[in-house]
MOPAC internal coordinates of N, CA, C and O (Angstrom, degrees):
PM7 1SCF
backbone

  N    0.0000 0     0.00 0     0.00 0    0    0    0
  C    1.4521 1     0.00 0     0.00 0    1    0    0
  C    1.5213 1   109.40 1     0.00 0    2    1    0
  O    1.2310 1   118.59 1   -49.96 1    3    2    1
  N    1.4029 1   120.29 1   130.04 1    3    2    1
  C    1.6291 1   120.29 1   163.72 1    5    3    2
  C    1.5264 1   101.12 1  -108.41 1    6    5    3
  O    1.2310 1   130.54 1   -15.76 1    7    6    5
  N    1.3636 1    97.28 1   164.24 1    7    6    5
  C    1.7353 1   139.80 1   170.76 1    9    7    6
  C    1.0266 1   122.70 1  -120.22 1   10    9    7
  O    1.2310 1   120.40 1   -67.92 1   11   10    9
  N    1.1410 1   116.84 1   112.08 1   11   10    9
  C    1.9482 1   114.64 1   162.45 1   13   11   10
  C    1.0329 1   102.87 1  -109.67 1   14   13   11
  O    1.2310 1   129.70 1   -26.73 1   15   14   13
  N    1.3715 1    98.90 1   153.27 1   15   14   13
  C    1.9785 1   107.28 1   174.02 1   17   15   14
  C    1.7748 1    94.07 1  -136.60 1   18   17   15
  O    1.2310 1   120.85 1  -108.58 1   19   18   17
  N    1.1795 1   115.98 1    71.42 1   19   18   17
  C    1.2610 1   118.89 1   150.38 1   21   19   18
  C    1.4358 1   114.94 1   -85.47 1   22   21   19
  O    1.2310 1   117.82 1   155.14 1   23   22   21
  N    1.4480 1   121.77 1   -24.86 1   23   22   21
  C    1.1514 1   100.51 1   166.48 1   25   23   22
  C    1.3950 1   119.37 1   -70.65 1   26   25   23
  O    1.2310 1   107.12 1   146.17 1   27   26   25
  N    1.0872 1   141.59 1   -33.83 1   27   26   25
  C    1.2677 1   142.59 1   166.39 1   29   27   26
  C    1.7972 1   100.80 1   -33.11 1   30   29   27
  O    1.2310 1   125.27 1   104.37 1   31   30   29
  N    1.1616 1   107.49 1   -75.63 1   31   30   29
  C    1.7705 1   114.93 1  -174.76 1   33   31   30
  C    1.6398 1    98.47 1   -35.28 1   34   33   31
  O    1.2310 1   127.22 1   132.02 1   35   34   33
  N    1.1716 1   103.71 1   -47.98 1   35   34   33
  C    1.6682 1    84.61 1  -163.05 1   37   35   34
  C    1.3167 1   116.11 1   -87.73 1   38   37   35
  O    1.2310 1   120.80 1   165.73 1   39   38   37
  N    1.5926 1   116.08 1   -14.27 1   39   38   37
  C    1.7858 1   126.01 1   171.12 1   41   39   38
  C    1.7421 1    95.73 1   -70.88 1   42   41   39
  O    1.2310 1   105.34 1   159.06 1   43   42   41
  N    1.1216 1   144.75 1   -20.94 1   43   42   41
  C    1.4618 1   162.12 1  -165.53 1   45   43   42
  C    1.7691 1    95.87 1   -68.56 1   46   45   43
  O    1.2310 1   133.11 1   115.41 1   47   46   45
  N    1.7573 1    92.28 1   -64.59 1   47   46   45
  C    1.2147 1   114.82 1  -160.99 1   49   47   46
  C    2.1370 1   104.91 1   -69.33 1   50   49   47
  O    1.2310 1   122.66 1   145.55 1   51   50   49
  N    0.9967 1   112.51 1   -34.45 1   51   50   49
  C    1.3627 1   140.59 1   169.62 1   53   51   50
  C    1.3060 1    92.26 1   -37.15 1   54   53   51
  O    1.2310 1   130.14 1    85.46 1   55   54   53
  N    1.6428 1    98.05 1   -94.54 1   55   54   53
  C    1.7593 1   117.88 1  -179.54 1   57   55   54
  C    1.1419 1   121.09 1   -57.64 1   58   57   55
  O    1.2310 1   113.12 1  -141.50 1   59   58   57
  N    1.6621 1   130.61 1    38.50 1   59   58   57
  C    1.3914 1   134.42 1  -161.33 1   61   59   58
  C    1.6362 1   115.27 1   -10.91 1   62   61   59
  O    1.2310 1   127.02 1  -106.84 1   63   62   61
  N    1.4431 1   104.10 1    73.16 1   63   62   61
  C    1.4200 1   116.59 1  -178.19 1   65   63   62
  C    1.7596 1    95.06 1  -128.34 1   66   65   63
  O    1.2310 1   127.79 1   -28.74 1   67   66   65
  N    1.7066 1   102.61 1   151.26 1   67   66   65
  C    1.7523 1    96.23 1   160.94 1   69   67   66
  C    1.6146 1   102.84 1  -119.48 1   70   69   67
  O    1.2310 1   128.48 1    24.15 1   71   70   69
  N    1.1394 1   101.27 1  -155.85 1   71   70   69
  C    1.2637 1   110.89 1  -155.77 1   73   71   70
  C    1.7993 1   106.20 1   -74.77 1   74   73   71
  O    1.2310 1   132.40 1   133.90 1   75   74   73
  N    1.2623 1    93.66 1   -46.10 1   75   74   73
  C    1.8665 1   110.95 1   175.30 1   77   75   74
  C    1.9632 1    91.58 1   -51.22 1   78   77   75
  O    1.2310 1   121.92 1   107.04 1   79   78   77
  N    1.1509 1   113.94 1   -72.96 1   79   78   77
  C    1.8554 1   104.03 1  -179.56 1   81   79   78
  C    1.6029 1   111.40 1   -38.05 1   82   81   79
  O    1.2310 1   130.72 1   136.45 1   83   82   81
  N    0.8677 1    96.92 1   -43.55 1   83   82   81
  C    1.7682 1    97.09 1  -170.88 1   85   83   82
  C    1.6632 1    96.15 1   -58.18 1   86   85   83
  O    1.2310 1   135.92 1   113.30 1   87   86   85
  N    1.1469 1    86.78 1   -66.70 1   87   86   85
  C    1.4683 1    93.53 1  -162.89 1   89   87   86
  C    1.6882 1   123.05 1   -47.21 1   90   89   87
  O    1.2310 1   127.95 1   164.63 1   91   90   89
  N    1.3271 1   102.30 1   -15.37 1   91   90   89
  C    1.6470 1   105.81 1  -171.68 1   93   91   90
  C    1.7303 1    86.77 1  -100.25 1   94   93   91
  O    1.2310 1   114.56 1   150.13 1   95   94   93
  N    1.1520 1   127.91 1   -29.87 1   95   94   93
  C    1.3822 1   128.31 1  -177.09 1   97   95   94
  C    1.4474 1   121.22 1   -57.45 1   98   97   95
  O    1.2310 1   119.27 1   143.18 1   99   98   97
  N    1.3770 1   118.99 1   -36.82 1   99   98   97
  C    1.3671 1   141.99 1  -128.46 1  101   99   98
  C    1.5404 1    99.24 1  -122.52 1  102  101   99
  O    1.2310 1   123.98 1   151.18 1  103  102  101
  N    1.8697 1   109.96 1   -28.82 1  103  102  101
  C    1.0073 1   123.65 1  -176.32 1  105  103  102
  C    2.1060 1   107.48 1    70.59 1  106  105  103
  O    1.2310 1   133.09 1  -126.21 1  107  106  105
  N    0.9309 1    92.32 1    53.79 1  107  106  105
  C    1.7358 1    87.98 1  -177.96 1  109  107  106
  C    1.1608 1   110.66 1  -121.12 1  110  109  107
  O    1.2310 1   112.71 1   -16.02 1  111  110  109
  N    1.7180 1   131.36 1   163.98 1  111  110  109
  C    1.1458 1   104.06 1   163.16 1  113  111  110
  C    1.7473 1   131.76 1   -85.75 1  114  113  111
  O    1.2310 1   130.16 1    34.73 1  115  114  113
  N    1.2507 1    98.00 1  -145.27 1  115  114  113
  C    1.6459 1   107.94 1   176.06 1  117  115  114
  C    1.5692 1    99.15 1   -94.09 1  118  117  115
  O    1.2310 1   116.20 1   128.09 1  119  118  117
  N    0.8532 1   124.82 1   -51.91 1  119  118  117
  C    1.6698 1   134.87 1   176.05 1  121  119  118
  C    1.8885 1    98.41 1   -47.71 1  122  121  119
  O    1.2310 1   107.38 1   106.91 1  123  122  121
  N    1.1200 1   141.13 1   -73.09 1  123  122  121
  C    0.9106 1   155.73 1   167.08 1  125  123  122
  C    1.7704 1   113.73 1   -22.71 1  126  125  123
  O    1.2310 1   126.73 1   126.76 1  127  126  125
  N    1.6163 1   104.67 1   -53.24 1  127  126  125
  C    1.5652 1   108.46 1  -170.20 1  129  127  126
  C    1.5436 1    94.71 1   -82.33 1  130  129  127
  O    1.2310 1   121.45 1   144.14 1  131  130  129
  N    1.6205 1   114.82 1   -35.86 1  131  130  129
  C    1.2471 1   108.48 1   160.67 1  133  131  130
  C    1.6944 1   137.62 1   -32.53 1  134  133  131
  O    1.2310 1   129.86 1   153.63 1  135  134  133
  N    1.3250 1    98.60 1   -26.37 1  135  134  133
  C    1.6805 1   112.59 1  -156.10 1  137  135  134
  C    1.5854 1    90.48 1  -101.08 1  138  137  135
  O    1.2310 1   122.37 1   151.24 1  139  138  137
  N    1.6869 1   113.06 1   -28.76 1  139  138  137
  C    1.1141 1    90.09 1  -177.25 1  141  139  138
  C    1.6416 1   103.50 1   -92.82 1  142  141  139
  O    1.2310 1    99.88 1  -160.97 1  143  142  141
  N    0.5556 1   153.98 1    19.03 1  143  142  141
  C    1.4731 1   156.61 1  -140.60 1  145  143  142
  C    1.4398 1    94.31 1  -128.50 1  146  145  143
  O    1.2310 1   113.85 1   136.28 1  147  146  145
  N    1.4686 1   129.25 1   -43.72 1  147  146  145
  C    1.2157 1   122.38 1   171.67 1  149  147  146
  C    2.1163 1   120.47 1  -108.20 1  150  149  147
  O    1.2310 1   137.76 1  -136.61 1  151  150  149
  N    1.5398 1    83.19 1    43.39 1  151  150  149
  C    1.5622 1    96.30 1   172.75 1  153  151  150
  C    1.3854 1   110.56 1    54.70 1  154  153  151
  O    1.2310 1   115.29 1  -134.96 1  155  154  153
  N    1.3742 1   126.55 1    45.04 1  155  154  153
  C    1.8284 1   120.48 1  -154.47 1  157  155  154
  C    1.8261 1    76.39 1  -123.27 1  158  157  155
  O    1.2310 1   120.33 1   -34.50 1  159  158  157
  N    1.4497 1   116.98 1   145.50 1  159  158  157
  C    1.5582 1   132.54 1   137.02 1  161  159  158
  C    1.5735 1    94.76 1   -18.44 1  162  161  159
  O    1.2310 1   137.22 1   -46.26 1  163  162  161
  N    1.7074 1    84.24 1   133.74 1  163  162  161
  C    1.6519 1   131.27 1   146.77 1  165  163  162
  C    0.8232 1   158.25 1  -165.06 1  166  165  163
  O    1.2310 1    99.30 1   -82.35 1  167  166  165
  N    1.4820 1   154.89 1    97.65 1  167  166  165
  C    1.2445 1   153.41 1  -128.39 1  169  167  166
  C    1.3064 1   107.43 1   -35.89 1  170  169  167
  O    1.2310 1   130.14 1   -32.38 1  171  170  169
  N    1.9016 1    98.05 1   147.62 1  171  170  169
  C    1.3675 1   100.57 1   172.25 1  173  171  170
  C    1.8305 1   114.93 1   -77.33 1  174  173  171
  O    1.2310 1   128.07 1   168.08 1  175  174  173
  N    1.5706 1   102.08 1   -11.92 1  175  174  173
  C    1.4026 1    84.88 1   151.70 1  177  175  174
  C    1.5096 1   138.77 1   -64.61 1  178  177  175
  O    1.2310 1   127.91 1   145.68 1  179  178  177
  N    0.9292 1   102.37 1   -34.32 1  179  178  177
  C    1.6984 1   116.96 1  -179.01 1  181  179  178
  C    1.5694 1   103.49 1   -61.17 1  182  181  179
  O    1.2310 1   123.27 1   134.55 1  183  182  181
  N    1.2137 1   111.34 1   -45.45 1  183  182  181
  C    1.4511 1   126.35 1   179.48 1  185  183  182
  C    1.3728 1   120.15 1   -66.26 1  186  185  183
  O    1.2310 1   113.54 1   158.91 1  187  186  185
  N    1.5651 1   129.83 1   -21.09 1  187  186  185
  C    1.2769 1   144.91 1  -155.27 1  189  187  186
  C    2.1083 1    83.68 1  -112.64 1  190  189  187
  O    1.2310 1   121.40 1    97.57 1  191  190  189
  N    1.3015 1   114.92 1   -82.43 1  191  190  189
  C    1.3698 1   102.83 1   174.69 1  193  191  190
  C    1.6824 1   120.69 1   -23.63 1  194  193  191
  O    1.2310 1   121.85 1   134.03 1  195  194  193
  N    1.3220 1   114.06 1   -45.97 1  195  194  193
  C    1.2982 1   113.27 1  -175.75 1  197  195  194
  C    1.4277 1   108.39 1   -66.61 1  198  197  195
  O    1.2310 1   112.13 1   131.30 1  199  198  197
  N    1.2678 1   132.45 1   -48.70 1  199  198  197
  C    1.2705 1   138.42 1  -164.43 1  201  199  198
  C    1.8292 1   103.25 1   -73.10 1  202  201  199
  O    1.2310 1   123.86 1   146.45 1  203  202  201
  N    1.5841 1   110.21 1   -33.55 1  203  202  201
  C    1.4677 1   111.95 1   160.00 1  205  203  202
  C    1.3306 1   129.97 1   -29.66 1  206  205  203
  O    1.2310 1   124.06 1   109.90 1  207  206  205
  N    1.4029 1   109.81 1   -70.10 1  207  206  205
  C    1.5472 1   150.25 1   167.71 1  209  207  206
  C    1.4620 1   111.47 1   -38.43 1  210  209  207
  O    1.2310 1   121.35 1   121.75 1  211  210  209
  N    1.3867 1   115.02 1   -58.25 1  211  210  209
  C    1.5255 1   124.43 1  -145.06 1  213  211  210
  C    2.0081 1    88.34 1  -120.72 1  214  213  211
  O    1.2310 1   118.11 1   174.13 1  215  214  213
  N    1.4952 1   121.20 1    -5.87 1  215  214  213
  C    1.5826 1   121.52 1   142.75 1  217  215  214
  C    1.5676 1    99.73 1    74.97 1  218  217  215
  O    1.2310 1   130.20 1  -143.17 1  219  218  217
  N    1.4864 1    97.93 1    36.83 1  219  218  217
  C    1.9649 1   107.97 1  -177.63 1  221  219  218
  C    1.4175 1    99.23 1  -133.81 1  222  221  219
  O    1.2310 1   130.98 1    -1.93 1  223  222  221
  N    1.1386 1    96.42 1   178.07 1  223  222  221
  C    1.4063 1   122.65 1   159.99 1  225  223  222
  C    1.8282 1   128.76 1   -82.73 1  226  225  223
  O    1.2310 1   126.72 1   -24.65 1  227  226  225
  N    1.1355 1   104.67 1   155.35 1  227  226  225
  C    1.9250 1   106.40 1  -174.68 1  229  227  226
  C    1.5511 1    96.46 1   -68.37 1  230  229  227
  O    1.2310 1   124.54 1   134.57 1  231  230  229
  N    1.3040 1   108.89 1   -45.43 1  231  230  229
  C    2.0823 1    92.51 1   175.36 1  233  231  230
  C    1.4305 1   106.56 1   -52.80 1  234  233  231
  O    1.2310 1   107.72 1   145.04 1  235  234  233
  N    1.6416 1   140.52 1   -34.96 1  235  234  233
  C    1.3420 1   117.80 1  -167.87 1  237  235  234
  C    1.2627 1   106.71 1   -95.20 1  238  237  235
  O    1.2310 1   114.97 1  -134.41 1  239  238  237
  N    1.5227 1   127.14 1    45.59 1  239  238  237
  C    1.3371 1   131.50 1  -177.28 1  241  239  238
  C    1.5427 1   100.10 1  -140.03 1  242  241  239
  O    1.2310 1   121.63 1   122.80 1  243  242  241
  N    1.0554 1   114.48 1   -57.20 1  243  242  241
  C    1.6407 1   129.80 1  -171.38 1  245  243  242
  C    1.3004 1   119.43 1  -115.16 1  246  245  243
  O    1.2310 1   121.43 1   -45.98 1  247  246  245
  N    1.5694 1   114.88 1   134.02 1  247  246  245
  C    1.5317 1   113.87 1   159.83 1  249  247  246
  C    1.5172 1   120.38 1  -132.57 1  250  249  247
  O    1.2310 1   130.53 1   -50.99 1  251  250  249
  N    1.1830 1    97.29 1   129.01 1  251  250  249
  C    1.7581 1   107.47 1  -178.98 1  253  251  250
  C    2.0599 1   104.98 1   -58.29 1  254  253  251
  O    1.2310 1   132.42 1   -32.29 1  255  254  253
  N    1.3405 1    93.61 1   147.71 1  255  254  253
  C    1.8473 1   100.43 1  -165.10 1  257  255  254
  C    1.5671 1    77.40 1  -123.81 1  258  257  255
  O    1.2310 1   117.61 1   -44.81 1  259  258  257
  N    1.3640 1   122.15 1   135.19 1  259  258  257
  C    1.0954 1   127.08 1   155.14 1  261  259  258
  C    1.9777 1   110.15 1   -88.50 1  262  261  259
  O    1.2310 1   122.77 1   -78.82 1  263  262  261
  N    1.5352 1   112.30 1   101.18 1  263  262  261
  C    1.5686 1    93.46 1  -177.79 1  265  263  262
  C    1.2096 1   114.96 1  -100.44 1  266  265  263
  O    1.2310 1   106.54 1  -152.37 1  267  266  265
  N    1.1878 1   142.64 1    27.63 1  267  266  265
  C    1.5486 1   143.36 1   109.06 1  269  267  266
  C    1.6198 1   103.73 1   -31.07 1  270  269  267
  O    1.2310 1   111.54 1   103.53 1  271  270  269
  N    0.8314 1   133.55 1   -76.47 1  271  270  269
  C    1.5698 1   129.13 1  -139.69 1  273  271  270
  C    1.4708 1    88.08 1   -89.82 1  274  273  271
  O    1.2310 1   101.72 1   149.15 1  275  274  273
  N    1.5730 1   150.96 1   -30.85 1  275  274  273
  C    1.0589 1   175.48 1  -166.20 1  277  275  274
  C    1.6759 1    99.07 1   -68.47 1  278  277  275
  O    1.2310 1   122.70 1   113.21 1  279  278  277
  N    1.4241 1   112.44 1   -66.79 1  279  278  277
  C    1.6510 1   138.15 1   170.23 1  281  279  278
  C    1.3534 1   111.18 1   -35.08 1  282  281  279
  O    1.2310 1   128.26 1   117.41 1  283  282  281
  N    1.4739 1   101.69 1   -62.59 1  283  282  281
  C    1.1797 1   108.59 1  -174.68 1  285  283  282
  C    2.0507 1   131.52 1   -96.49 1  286  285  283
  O    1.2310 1   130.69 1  -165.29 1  287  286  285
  N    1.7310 1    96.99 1    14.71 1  287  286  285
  C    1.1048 1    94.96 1   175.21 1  289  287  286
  C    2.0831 1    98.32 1  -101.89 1  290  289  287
  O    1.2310 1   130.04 1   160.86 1  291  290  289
  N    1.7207 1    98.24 1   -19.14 1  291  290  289
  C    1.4832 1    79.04 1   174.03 1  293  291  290
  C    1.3002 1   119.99 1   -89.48 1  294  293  291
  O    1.2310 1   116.47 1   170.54 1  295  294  293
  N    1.2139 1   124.31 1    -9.46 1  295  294  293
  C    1.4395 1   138.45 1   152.24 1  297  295  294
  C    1.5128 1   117.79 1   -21.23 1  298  297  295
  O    1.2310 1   129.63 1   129.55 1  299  298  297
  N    1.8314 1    99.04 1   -50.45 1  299  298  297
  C    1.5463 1   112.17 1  -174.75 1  301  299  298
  C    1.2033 1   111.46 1   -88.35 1  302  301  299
  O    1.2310 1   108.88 1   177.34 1  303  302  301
  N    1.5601 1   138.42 1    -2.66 1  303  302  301
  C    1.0685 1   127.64 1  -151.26 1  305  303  302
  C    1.7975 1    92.60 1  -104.96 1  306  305  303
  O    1.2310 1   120.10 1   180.00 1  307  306  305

């Protein structure tokens, strides 16, 4: 299973916040914003604080990537 959180980056960019604000906001660590930063698993706690903070929902933070179907559309290209 993958995760992107580009929506996060750009709800970030919205709330003229960066990642260091979030992160002291949200109470998370550096290891953590790290993980999301390179699309890696993280608790849905981690995920629930954020959505606290930033006054959304977990869909406007995260989206599930199917990379099966992902694999094989660049396969075709």
């Amino acid at each position: 299973m993958a995760y992107r959180y580009n929506k996060l980056w750009k709800l970030l960019i919205d709330k003229e916040m960066n990642k260091v604000n979030l992160r002291d906001a949200a109470g998370i660590t550096s290891a953590t914003l790290a993980k999301l930063s390179k699309n890696q698993n993280v608790s849905m706690e981690v995920l629930g604080r954020i959505c606290k903070v930033l006054e959304c929902d977990v869909g406007d933070v995260v989206e599930y990537v199917d990379e099966t179907k992902e694999e094989f559309l660049h396969e075709q290209r």
